[in-house]
The first five atom37 places (N, CA, C, CB, O) and aatype in JSON, in Angstrom:
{
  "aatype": [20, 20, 20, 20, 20, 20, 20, 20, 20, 20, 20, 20, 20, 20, 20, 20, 20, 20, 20, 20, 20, 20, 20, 20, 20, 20, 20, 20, 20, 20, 20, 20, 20, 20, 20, 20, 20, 20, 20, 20, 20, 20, 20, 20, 20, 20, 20, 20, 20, 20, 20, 20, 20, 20, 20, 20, 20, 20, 20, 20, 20, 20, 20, 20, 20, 20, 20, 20, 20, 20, 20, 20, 20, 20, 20, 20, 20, 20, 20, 20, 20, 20],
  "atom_mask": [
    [1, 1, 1, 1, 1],
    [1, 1, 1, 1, 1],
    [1, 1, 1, 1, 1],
    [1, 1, 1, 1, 1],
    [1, 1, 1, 1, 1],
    [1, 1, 1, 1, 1],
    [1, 1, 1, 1, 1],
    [1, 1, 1, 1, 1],
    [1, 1, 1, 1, 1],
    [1, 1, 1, 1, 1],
    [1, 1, 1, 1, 1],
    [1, 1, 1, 1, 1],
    [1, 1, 1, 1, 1],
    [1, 1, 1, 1, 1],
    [1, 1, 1, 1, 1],
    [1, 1, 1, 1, 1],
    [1, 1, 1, 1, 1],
    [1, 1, 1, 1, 1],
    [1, 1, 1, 1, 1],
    [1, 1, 1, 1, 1],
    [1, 1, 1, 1, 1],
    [1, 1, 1, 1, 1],
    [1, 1, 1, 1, 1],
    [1, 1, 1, 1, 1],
    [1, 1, 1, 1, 1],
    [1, 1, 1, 1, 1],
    [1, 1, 1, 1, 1],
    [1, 1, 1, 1, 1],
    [1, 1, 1, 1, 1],
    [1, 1, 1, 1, 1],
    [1, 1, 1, 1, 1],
    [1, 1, 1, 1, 1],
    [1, 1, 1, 1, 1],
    [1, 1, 1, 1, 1],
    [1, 1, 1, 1, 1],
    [1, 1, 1, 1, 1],
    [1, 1, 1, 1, 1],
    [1, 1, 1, 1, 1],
    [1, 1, 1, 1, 1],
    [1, 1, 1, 1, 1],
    [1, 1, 1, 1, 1],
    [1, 1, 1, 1, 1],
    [1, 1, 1, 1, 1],
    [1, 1, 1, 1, 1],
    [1, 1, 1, 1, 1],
    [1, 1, 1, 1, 1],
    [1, 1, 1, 1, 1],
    [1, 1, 1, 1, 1],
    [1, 1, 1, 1, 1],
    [1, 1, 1, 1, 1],
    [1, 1, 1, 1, 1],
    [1, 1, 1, 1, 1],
    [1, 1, 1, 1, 1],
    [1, 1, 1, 1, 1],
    [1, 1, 1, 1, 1],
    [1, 1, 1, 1, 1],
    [1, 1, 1, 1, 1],
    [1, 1, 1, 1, 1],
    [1, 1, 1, 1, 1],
    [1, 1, 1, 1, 1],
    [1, 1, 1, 1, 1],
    [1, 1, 1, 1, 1],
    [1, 1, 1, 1, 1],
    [1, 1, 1, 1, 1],
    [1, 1, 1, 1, 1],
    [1, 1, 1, 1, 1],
    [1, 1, 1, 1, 1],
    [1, 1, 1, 1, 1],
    [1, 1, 1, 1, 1],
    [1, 1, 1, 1, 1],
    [1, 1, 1, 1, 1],
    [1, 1, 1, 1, 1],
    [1, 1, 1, 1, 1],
    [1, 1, 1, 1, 1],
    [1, 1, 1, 1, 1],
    [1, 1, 1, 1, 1],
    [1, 1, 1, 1, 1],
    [1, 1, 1, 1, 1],
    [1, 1, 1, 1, 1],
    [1, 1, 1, 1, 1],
    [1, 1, 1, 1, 1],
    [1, 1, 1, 1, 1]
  ],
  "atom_positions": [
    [[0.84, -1.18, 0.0], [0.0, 0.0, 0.0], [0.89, 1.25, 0.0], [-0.96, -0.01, 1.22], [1.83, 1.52, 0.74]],
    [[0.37, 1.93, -1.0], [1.42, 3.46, -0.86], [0.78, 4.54, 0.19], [1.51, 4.45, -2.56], [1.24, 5.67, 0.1]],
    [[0.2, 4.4, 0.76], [-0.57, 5.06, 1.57], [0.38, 5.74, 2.92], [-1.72, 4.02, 1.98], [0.39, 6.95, 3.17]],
    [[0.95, 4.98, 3.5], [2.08, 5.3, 4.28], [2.88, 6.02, 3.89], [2.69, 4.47, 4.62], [3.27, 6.9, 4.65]],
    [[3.29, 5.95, 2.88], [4.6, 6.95, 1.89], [4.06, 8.33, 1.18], [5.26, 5.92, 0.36], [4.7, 9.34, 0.91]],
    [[2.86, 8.08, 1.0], [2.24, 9.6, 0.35], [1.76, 10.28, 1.68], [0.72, 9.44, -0.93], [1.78, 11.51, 1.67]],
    [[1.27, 9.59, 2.95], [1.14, 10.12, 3.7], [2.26, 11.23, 4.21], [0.79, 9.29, 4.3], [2.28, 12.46, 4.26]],
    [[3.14, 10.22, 4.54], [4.92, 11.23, 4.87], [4.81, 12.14, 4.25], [6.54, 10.7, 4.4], [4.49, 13.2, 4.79]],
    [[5.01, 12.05, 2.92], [4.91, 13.0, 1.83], [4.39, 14.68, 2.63], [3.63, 12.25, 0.59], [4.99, 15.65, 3.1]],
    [[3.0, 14.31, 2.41], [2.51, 15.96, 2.8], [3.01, 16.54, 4.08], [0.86, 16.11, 2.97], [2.71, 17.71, 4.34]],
    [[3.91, 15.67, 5.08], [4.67, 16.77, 5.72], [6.17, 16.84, 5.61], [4.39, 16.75, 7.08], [7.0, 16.96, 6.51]],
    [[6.32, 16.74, 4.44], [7.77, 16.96, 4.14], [8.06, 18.72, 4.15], [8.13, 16.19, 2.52], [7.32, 19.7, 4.15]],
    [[9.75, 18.49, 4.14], [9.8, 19.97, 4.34], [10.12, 20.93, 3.25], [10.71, 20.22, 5.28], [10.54, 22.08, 3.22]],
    [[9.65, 19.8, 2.14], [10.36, 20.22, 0.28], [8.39, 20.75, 0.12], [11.28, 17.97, -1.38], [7.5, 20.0, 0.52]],
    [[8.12, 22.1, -0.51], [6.76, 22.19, -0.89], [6.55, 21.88, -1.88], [6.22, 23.15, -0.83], [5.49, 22.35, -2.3]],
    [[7.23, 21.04, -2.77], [6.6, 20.86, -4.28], [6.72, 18.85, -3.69], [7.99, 21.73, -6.21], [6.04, 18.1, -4.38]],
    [[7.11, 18.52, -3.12], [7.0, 17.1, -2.23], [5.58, 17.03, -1.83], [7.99, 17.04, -0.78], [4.73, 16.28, -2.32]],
    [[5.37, 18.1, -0.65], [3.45, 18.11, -0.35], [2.87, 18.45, -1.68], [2.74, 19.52, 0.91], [1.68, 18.15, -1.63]],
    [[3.07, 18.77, -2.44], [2.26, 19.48, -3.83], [2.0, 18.39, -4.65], [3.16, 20.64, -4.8], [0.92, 18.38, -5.24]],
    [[2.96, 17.28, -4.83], [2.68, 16.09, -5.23], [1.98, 15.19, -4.4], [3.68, 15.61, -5.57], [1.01, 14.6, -4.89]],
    [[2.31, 14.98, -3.25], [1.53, 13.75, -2.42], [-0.01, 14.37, -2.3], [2.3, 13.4, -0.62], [-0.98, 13.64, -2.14]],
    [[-0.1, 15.76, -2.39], [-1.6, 15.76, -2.23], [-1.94, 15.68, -3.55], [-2.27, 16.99, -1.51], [-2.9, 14.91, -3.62]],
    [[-1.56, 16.18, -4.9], [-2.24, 15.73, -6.07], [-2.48, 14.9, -6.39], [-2.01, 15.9, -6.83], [-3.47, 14.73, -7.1]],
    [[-1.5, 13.75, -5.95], [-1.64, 12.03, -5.87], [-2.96, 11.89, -5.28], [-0.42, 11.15, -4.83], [-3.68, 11.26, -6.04]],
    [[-3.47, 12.2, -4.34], [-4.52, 11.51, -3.26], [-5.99, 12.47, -3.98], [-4.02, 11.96, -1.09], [-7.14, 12.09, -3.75]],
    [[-5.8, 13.24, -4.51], [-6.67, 14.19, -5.22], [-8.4, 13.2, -5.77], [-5.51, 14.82, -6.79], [-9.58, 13.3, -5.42]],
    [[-7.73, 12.4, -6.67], [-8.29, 11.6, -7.52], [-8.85, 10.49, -6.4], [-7.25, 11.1, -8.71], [-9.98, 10.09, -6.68]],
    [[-8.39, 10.03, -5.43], [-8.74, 8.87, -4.76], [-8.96, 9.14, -3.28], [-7.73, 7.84, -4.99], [-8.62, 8.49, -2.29]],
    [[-9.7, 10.46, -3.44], [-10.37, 10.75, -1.73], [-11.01, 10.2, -1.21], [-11.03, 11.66, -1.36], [-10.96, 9.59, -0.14]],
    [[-12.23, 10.46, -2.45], [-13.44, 8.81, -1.69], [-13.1, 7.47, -1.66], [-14.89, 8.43, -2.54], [-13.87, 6.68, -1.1]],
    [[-11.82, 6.97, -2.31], [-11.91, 5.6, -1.51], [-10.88, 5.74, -0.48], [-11.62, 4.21, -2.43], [-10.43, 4.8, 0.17]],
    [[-10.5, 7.02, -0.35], [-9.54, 6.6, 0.71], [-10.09, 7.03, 2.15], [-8.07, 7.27, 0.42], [-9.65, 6.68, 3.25]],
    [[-10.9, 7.67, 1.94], [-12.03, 7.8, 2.88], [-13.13, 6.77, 3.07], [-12.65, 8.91, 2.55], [-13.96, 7.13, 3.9]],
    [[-13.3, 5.88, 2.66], [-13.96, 4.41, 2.47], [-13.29, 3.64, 2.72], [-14.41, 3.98, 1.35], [-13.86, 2.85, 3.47]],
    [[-11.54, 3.16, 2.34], [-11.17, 2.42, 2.74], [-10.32, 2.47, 3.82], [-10.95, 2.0, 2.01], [-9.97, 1.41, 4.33]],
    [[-9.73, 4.04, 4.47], [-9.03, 4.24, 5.57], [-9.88, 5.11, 6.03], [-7.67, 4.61, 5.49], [-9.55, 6.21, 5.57]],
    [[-10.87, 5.2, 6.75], [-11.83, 6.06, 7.31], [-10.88, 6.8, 8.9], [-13.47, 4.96, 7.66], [-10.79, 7.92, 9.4]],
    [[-10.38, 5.6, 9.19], [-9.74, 6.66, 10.67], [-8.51, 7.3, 10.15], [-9.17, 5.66, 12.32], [-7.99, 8.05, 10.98]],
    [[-7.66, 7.21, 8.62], [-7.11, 7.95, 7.84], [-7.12, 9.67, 7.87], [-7.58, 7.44, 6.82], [-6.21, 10.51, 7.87]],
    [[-8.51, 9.75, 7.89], [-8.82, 10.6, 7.06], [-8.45, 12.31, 7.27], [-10.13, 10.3, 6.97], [-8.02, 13.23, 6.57]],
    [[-9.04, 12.04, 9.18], [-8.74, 13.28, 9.72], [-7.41, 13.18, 10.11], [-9.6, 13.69, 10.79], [-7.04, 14.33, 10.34]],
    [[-6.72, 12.6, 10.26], [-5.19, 12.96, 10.19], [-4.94, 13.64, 8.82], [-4.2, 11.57, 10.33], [-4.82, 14.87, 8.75]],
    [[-4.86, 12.84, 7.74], [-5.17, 13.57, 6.79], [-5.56, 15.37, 6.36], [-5.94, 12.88, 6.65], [-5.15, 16.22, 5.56]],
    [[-6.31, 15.29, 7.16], [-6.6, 16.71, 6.92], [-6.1, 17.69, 8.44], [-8.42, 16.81, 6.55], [-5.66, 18.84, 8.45]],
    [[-6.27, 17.05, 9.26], [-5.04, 17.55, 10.23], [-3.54, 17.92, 9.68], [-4.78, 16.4, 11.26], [-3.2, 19.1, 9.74]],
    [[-2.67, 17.02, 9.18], [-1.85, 17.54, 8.44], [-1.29, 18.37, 7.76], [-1.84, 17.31, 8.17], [-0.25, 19.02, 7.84]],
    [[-2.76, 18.19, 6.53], [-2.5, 19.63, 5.83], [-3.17, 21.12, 5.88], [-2.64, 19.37, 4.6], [-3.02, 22.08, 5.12]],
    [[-4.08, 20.95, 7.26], [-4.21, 22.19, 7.92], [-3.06, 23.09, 8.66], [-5.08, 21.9, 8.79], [-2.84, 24.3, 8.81]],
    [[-2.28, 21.51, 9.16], [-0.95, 22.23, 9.94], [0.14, 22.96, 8.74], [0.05, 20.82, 10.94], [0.8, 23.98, 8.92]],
    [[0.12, 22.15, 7.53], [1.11, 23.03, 6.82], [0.66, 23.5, 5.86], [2.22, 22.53, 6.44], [1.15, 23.54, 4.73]],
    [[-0.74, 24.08, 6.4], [-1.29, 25.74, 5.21], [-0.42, 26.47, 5.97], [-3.31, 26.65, 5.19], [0.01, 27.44, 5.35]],
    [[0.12, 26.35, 7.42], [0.37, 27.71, 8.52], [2.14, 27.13, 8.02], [-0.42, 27.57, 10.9], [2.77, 27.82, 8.82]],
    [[2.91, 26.57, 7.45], [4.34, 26.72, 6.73], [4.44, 27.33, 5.22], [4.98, 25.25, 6.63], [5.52, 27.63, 4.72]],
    [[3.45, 27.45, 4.7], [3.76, 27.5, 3.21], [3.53, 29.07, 2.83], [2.7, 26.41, 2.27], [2.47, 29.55, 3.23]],
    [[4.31, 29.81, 2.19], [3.74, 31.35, 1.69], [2.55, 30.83, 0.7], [5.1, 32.49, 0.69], [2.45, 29.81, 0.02]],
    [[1.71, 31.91, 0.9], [0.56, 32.2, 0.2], [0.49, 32.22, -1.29], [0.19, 33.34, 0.62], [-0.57, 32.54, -1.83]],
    [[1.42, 31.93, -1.94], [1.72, 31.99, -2.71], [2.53, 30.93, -4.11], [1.98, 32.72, -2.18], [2.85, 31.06, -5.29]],
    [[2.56, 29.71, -2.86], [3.33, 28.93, -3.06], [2.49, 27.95, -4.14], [3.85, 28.43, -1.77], [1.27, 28.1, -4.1]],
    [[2.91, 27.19, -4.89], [2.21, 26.51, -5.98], [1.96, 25.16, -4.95], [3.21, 26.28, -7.61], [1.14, 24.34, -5.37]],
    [[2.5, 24.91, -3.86], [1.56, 23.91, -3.13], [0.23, 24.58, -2.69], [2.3, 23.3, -1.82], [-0.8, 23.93, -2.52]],
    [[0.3, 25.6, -2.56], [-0.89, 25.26, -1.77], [-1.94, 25.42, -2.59], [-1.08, 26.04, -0.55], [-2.93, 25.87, -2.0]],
    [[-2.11, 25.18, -3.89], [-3.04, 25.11, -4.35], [-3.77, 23.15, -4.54], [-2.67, 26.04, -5.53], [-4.91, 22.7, -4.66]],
    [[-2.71, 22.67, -4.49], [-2.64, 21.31, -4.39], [-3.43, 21.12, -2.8], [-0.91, 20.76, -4.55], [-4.6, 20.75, -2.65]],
    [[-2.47, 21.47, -1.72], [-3.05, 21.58, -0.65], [-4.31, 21.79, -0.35], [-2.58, 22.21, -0.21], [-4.89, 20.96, 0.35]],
    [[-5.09, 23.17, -0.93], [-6.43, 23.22, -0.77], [-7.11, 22.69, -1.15], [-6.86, 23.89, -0.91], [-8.02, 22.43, -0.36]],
    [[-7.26, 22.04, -2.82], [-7.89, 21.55, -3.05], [-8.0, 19.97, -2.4], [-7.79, 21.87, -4.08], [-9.12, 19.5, -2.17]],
    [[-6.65, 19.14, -2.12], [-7.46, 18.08, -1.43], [-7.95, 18.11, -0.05], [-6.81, 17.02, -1.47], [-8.47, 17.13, 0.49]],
    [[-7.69, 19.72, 0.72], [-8.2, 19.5, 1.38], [-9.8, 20.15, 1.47], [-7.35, 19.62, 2.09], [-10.41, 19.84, 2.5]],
    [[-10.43, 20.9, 0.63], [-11.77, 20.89, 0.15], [-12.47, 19.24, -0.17], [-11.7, 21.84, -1.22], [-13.34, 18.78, 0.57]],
    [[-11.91, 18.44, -1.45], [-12.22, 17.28, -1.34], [-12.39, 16.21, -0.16], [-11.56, 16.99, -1.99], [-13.22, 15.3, -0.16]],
    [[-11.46, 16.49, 0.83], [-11.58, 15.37, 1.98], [-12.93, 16.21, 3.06], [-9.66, 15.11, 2.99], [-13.86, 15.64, 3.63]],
    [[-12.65, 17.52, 3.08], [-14.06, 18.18, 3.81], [-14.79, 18.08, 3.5], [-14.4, 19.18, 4.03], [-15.57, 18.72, 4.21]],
    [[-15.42, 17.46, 2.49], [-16.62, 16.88, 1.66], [-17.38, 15.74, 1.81], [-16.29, 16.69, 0.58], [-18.42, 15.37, 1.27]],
    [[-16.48, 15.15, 2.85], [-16.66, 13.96, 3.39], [-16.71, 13.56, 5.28], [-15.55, 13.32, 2.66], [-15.72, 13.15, 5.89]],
    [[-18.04, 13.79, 5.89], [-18.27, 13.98, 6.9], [-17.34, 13.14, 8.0], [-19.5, 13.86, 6.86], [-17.04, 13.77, 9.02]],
    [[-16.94, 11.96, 7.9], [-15.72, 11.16, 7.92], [-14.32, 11.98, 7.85], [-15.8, 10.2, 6.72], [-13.4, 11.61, 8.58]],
    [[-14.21, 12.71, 7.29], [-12.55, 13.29, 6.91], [-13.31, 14.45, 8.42], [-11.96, 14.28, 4.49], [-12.62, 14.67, 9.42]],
    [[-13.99, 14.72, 8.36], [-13.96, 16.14, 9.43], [-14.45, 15.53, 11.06], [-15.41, 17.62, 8.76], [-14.86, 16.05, 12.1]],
    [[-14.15, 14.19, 10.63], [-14.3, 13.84, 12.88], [-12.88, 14.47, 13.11], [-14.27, 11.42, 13.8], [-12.01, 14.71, 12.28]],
    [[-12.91, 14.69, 14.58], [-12.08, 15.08, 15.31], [-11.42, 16.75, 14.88], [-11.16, 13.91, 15.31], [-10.42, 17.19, 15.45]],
    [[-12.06, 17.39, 13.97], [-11.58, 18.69, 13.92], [-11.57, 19.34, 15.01], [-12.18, 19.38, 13.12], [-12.52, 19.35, 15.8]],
    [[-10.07, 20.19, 15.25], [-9.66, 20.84, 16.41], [-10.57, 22.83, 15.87], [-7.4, 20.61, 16.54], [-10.46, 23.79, 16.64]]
  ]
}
């Protein structure tokens, strides 16, 4: 399963590293929210924590937002929001 390794990914400290691991997961939110359901909000824990590293400007974070719009779409991805 690559799931472990793309996970790492989005908190790496390279931003075009998170820019890929989240475009990777882009396409396969809903099953990864179906098939790793306690996944999910870590998941988006994650890349809430590194909207607050990246300039505003940065070509991750457009990667960034959007999967993390996609996983908020999914009542599952938003248990445990702080």
């Amino acid at each position: 399963m690559a799931f472990p390794s793309v996970f790492a990914s989005l908190s790496d400290s390279v931003d075009d590293v998170c820019s890929v691991a989240a475009s990777a997961l882009i396409p396969v939110t809903e099953q990864l929210v179906i098939s790793l359901p306690n996944e999910a909000p870590n998941v988006v824990s994650v890349l809430w924590d590194s909207l607050g590293n990246l300039d505003d400007l940065s070509s991750a974070c457009n990667s960034i937002m959007s999967l993390l719009a996609t996983l908020l779409a999914f009542p599952a991805a938003r248990n445990n929001l702080r």
